[in-house]
C-alpha positions as CSV (number, residue, x, y, z in Angstrom):
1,X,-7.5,8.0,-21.0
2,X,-8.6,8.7,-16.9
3,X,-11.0,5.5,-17.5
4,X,-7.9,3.1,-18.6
5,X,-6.1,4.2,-15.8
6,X,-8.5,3.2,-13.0
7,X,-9.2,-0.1,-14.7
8,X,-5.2,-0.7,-14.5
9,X,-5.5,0.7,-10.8
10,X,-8.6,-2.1,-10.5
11,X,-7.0,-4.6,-12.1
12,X,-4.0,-4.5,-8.9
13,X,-3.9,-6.1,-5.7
14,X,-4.8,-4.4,-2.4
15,X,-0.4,-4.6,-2.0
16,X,0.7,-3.3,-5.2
17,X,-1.7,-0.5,-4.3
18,X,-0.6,0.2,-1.5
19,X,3.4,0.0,-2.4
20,X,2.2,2.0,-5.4
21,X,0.7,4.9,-3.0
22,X,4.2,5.1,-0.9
23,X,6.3,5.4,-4.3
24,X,3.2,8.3,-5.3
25,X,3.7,10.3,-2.3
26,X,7.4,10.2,-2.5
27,X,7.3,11.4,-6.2
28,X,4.8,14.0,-5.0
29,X,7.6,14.9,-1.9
30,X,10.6,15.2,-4.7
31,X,8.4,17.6,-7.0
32,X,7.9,19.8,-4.3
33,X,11.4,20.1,-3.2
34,X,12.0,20.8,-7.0
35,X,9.4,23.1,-7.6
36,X,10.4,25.1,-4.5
37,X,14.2,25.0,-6.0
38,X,12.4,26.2,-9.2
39,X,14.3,23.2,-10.7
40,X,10.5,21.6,-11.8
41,X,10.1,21.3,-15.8
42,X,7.2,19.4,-16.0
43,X,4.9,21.2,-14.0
44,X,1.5,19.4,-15.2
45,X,3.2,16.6,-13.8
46,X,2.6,17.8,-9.9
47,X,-1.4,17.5,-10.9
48,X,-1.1,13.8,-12.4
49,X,0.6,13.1,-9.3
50,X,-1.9,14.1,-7.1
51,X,-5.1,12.8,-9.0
52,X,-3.0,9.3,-9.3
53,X,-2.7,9.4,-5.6
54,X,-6.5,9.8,-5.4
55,X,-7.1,7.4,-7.2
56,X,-5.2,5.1,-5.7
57,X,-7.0,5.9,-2.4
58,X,-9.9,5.8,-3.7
59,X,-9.5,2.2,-5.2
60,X,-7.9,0.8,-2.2
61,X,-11.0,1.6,0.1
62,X,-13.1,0.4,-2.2
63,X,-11.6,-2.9,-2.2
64,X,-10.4,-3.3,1.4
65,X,-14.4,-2.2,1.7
66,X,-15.1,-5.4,-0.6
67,X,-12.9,-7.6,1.3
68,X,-14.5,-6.6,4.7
C-alpha cells in the first residue's frame, strides 16, 4: 500500500505538493490540539500524518532537485 502512495505523490506536480504539505501540517496542528484535549479517536491517524508529510518532503526535493 506505502508504494501506491508514493507513486500518487510522484505522479503530482511540484504545486499540488506543495499545497498538499500546508493542508498536512495543518491536519497534523488539529490532531494535536485534539489529542492534547483527549478528544483524538483515531490515534494511528497522527502516524499516517506524519509519514505522509515525509513523504511529501521527500518527493518534493527530489523533484525540485530534478528540475534544477
Amino acid at each position: 500500500m506505502a508504494s501506491k502512495q508514493a507513486t500518487d505523490f510522484r505522479a503530482k506536480s511540484v504545486d499540488e505538493l506543495g499545497s498538499q504539505l500546508v493542508d498536512l501540517r495543518k491536519e497534523q496542528f488539529n490532531l494535536r490540539f485534539q489529542q492534547a484535549g483527549g478528544q483524538l479517536e483515531n490515534t494511528a491517524r497522527v502516524r499516517q500524518v506524519r509519514r505522509d508529510i515525509a513523504r511529501t518532503k521527500l518527493i518534493l526535493a527530489e523533484k525540485q532537485r530534478a528540475e534544477a
